[in-house]
C-alpha positions as CSV (number, residue, x, y, z in Angstrom):
1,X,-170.3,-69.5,90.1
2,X,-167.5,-72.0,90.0
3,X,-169.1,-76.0,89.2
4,X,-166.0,-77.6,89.0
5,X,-161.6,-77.3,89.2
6,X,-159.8,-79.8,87.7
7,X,-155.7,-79.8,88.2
8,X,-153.4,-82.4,87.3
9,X,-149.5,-82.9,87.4
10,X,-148.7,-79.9,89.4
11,X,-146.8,-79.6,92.5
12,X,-148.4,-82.7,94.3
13,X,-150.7,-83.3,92.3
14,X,-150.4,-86.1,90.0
15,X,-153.4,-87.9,88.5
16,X,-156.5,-85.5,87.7
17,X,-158.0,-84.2,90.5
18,X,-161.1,-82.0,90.8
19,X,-163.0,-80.0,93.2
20,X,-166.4,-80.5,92.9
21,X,-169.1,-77.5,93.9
22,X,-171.7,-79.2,92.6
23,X,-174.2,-80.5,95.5
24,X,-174.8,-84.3,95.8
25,X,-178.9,-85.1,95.3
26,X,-180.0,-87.7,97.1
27,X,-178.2,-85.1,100.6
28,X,-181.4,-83.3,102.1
29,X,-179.3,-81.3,105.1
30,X,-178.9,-77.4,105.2
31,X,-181.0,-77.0,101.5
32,X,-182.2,-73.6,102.8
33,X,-178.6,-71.9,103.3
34,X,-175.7,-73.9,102.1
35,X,-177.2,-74.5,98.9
36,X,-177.7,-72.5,95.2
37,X,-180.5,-74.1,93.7
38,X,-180.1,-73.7,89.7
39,X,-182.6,-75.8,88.9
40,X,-184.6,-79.1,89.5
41,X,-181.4,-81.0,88.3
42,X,-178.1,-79.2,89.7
43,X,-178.0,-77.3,92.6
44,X,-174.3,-76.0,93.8
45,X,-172.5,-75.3,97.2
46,X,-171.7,-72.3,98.5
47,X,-168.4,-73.5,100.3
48,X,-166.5,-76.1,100.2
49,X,-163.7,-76.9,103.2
50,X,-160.9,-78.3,103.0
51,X,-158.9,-80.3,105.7
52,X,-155.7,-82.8,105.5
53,X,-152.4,-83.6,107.3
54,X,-149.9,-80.8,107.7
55,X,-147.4,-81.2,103.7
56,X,-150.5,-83.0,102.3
57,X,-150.9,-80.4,99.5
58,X,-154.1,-78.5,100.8
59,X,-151.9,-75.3,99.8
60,X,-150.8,-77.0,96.9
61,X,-154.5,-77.1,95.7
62,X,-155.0,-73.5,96.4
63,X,-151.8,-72.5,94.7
64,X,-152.9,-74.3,91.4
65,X,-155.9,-72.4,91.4
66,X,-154.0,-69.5,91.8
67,X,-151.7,-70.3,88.8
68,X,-154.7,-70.9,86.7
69,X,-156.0,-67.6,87.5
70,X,-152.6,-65.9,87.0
71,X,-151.8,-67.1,83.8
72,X,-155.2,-66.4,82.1
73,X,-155.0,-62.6,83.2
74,X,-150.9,-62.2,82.9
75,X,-149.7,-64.5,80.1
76,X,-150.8,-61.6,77.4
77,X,-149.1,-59.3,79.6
78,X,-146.2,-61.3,80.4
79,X,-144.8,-62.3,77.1
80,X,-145.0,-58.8,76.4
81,X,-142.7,-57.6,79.0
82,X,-140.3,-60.0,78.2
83,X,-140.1,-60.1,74.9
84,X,-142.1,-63.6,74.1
85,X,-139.6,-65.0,75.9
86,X,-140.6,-65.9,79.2
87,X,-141.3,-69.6,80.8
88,X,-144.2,-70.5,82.1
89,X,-143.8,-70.5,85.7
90,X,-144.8,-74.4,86.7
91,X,-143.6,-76.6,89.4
92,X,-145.0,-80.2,87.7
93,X,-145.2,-83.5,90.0
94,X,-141.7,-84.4,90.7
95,X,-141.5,-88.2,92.0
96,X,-142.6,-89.6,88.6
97,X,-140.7,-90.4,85.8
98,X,-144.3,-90.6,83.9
99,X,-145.3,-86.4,85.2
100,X,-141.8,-85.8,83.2
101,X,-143.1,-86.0,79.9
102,X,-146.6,-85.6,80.3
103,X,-148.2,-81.5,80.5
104,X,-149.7,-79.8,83.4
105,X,-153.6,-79.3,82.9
106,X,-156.0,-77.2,84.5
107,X,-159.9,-76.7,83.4
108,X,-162.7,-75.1,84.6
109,X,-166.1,-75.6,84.4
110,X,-168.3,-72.5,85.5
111,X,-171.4,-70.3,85.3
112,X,-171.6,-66.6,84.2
113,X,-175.6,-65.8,84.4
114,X,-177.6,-68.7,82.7
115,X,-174.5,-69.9,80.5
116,X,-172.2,-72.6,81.5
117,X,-168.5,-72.1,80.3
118,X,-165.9,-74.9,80.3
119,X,-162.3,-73.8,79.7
120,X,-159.1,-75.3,79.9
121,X,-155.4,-75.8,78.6
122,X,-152.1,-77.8,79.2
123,X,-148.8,-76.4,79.4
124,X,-145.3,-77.0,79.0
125,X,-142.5,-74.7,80.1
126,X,-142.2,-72.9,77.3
127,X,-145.4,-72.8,75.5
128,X,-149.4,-73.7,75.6
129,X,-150.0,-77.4,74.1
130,X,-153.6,-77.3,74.2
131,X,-156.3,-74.6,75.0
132,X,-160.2,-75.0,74.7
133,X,-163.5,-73.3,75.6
134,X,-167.0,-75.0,75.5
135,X,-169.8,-73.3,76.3
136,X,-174.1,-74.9,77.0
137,X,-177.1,-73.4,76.5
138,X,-179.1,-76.1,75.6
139,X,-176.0,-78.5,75.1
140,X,-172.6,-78.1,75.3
141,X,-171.2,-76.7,71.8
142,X,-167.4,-76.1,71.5
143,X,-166.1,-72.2,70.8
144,X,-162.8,-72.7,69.9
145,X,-159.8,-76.0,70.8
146,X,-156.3,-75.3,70.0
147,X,-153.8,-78.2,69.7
148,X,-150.5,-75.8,69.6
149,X,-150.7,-74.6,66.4
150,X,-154.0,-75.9,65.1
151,X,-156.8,-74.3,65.6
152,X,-160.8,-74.6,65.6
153,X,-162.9,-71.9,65.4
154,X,-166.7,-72.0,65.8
155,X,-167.6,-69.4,63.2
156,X,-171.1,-69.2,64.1
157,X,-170.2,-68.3,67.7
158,X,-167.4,-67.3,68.0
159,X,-166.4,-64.7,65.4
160,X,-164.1,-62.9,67.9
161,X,-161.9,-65.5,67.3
162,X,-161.4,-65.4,63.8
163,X,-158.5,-64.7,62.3
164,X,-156.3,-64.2,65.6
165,X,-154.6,-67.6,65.1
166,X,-151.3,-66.3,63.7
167,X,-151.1,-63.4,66.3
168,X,-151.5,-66.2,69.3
169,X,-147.8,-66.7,70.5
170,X,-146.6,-70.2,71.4
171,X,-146.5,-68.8,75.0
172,X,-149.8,-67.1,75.2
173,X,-153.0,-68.5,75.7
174,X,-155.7,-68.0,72.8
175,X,-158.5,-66.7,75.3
176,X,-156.1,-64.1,76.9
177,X,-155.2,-62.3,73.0
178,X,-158.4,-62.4,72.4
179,X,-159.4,-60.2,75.0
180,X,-157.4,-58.1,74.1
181,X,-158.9,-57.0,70.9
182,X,-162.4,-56.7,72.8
183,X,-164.0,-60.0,72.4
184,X,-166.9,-60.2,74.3
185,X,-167.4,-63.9,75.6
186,X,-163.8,-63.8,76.1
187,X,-163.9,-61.0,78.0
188,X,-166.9,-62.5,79.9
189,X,-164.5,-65.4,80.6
190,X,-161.7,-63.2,82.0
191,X,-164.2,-61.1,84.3
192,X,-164.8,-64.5,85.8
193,X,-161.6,-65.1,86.6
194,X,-161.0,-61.6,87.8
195,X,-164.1,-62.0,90.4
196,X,-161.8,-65.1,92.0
197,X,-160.5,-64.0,94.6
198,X,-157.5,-66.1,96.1
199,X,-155.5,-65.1,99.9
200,X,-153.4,-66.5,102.3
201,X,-155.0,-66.7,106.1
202,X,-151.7,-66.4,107.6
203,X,-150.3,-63.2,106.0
204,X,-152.8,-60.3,105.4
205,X,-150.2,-58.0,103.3
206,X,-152.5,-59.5,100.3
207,X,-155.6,-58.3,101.2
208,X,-154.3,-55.3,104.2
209,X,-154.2,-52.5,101.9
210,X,-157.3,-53.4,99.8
211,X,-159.2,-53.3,103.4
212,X,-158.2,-50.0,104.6
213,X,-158.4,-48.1,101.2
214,X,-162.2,-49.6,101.2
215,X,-162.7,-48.5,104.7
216,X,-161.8,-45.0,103.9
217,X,-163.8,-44.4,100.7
218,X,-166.5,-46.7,100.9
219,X,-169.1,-45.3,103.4
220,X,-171.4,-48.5,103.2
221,X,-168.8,-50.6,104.2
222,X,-167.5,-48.9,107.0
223,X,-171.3,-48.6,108.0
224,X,-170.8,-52.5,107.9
225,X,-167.6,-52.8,109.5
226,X,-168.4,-51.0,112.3
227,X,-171.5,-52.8,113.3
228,X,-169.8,-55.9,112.3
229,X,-166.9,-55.2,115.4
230,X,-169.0,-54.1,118.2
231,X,-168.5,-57.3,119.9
232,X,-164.9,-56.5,119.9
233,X,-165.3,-54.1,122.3
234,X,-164.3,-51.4,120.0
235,X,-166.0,-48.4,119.3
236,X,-165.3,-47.5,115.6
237,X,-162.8,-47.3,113.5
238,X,-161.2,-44.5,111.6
239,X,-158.6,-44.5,109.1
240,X,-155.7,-41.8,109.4
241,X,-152.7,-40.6,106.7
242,X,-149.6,-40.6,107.7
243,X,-146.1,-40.0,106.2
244,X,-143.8,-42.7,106.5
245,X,-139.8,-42.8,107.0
246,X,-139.3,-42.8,103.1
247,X,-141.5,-39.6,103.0
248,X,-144.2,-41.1,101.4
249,X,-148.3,-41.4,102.6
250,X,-150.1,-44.8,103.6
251,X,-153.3,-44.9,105.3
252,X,-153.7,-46.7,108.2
253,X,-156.6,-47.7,110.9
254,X,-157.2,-46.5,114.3
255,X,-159.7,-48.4,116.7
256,X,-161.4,-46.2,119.3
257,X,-162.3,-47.7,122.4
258,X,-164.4,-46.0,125.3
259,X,-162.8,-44.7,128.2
260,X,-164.1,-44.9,131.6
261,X,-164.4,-42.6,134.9
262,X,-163.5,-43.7,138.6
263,X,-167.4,-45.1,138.8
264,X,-166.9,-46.7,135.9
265,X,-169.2,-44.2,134.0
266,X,-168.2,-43.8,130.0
267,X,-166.5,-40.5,129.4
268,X,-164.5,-40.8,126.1
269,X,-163.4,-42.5,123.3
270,X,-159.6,-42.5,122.8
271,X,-157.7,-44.0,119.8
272,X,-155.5,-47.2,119.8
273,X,-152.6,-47.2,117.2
274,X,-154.3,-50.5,115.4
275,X,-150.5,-52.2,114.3
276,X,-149.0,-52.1,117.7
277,X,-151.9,-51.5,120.0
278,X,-154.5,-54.4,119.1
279,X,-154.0,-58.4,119.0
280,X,-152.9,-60.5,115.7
281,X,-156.3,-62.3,115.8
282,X,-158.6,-58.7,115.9
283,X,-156.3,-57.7,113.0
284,X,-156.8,-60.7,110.8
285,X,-159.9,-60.3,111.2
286,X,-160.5,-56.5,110.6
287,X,-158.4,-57.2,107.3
288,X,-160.4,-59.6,106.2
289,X,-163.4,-58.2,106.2
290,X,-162.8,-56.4,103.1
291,X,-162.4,-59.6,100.8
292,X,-165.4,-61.4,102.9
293,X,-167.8,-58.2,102.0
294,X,-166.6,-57.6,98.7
295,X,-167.3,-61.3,97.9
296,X,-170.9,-61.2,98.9
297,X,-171.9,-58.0,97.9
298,X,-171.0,-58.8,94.6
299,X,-171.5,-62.4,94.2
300,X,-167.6,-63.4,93.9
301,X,-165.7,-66.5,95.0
302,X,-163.0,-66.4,98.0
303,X,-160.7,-68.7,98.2
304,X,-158.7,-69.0,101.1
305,X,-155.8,-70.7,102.6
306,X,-155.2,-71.2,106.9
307,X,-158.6,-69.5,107.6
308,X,-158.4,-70.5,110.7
309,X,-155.0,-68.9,111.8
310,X,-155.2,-66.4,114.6
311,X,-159.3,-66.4,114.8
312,X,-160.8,-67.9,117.6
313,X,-163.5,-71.3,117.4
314,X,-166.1,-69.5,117.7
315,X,-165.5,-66.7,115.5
316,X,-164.6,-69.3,112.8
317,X,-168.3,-70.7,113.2
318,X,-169.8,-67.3,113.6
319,X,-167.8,-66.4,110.2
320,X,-169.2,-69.8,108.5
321,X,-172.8,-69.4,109.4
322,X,-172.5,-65.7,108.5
323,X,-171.8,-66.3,104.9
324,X,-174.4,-69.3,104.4
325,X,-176.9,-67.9,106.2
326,X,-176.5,-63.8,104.4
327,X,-175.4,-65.5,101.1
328,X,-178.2,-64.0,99.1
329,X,-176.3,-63.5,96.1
330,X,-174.6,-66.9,95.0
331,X,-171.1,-65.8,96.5
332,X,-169.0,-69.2,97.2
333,X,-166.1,-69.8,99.6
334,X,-163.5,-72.4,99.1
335,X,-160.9,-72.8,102.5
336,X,-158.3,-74.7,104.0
337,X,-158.6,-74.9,107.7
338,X,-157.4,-77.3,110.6
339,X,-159.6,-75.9,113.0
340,X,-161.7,-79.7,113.7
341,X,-164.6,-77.9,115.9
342,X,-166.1,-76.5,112.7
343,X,-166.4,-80.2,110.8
344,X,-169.3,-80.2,112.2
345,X,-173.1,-81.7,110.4
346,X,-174.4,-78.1,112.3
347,X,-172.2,-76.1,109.6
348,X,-171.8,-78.3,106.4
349,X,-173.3,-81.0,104.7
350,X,-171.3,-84.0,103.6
351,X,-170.7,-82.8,100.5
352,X,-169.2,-79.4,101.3
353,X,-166.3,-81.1,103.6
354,X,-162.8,-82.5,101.5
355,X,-159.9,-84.1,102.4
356,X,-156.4,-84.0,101.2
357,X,-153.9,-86.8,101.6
358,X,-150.9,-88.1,100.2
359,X,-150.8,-91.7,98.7
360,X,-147.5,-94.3,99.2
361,X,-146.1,-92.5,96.2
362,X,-146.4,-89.0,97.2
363,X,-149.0,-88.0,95.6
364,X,-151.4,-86.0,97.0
365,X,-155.1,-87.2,96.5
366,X,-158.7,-85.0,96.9
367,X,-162.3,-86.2,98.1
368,X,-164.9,-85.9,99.3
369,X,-166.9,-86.8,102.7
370,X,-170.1,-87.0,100.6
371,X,-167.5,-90.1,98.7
372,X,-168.3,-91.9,101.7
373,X,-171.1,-94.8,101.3
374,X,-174.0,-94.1,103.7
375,X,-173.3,-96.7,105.9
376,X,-169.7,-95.1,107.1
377,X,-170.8,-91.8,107.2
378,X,-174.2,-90.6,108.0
379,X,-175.5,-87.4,108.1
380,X,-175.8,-86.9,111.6
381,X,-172.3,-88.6,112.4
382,X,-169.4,-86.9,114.7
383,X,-167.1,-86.0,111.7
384,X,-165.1,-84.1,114.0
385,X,-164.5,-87.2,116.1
386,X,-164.8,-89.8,113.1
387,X,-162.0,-87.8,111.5
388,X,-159.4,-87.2,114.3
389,X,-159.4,-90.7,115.0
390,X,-158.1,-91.1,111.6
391,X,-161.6,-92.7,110.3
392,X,-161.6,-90.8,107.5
393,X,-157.6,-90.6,106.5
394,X,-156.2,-87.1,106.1
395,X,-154.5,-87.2,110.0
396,X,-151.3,-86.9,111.0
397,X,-149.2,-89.9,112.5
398,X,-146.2,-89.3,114.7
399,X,-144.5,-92.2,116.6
400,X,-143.3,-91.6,120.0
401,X,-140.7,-94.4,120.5
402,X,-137.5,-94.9,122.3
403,X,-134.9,-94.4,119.6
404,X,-136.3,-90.7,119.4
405,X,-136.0,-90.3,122.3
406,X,-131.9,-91.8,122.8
407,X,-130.9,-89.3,119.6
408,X,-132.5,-86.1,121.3
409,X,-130.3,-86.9,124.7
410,X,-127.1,-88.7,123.1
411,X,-127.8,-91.9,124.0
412,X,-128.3,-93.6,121.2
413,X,-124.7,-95.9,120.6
414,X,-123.1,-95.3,117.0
């Protein structure tokens, strides 16, 4: 279960900003299905959403935690393939003289069963300037910090990590070589990262083939899927193998819907070629179905960007209650969305619903409704009316005036 994501000075994101899972107190709304209770002190979400203007860095935020996940299960792997010499792959802030000379930095702060886990490093270009991982049982206790070349090793509790040091390239973080020599909290580490799942709402091709090739060898969930899509009017679904024009086999769905007689009387079923036959919007949501059972079947975290895109309204609130309300595993989803009729106190509590704007400089800045004092933002307030009418920043501005219009028809004098 993910507590915390902390990113700063990459893409637009300057100063430290974090992502908080971790469920305000003193709010009382949705405890039964929104909320994982961990005990009488912390209890964390199980989604988060995420909304801002369009360029306002809501991809931005899912993209760093995409490079965080990429580089702790590649940068082993990478430097290998090219021969220790490959850059780290960063885009840093780029309207500050300051971001220049300063590191990116991305940390973590997670659960895997009863033990918390905070991990973290900063990096340049070409190499790793720090690393570090803390873990708590009964208080936080520190397994190993690296400051480039210096190293601290707990040697009580962390004996994997002895004597690696030397074999850590410049390039390569300390947690990710360790791994590779079958250290088991470091390991433990990496499986958490390999249960975060990250994909883009408006193209599927990340998630397509994982769908179909679980729909044809996975008989409980295409048990699933096909009670799932009865509303869709469709029948069943069936995958099929076919050669393609390079002579090689894909798999590929087929939706069956039933046929009727002149007194409208069901006779058949007859197959529909699912590409070119059915709409974008049943697609997307057929392929994504795979991701959204695989994260709550085995207590994962999805992370998705443009949800929204190509589903209907009310799909997208049947979705949302779906996964709080059938979330008996600890599963969490993190989403960008601009759909405004789901920002609604029926779906989420305060805390659950974040904003992304960008400041005077640029800079893109996080928070949270729950930020809000009381007064401004109740728990039964409109917040999908309060925030299109720019009450809680985060909206987009265009001015209609009647220069723009004299440049669009040449009438504007030089």
């Amino acid at each position: 279960m993910l507590i915390e994501f902390n990113v700063s000075n990459f893409l637009s994101f300057k100063d430290d900003t974090t992502l908080s899972m971790i469920g305000v107190k003193s709010f009382k709304e949705h405890e039964n299905d929104n909320i994982i209770k961990i005990n009488s002190k912390l209890k964390l979400l199980k989604s988060s959403v995420i909304y801002g203007n369009n360029a306002s860095g809501k991809s931005n935020l899912i993209r760093a935690v995409g490079f965080m996940r990429g580089f702790v299960l590649n940068s082993f792997r990478d430097a290998l393939l090219e021969n220790n010499d490959k850059k780290i792959p960063l885009t840093k802030f780029l309207l500050s003289t300051k971001s220049d000379v300063l590191p990116t930095s991305f940390e973590v702060v997670f659960f895997v069963g009863s033990v918390k886990y905070r991990y973290g490093f900063e990096v340049e270009e070409n190499e790793v300037i720090s690393e570090w991982l803390f873990h708590t049982t009964s208080k936080e206790v520190p397994l190993f910090t690296r400051n480039k070349n210096e190293y601290y090793i707990n040697k009580s509790s962390f004996q994997e990590g002895l004597n690696l040091e030397s074999k850590t390239k410049n390039n390569v973080l300390f947690l990710t070589l360790i791994a590779q020599f079958n250290g088991q909290i470091s390991n433990r580490v990496i499986d958490w990262f390999k249960n975060l799942n990250i994909i883009n709402g408006i193209d599927d091709k990340t998630y397509r083939k994982y769908t179909i090739e679980k729909l044809k060898g996975d008989k409980d969930f295409q048990k699933w899927v096909n009670s799932f899509i009865r509303f869709l009017e469709i029948s069943k679904l069936t995958t099929v193998e076919e050669e393609t024009s390079r002579q090689t086999k894909r798999n590929r769905i087929v939706t069956w819907h039933r046929k009727y007689g002149e007194n409208n009387l069901l006779i058949d079923t007859v197959p529909f070629n699912f590409d070119h036959q059915e709409s974008e919007g049943t697609k997307k949501l057929i392929y994504l179905l795979g991701p959204w059972y695989d994260t709550l079947r085995n207590s994962k975290i999805l992370v998705v960007d443009e949800l929204d895109s190509r589903l209907h309204t009310n799909l997208m609130k049947q979705l949302i209650r779906f996964f709080h309300a059938t979330n008996h595993l600890n599963a969490q989803l993190i989403f960008v969305v601009h759909d405004t009729n789901i920002l609604s106190k029926d779906y989420f509590r305060r805390d659950q619903i974040w904003f992304i704007e960008k400041n005077q400089f640029g800079a893109s800045e996080l928070y949270s409704l729950g930020d809000f004092k009381s007064e401004k933002v109740r728990k039964k307030s409109a917040f999908d009316k309060n925030y299109t009418i720019g009450k809680y920043g985060a909206v987009p501005y265009f001015e209609h005036n009647e220069k723009l219009n004299a440049l669009l028809y040449g009438e504007e004098k030089i």
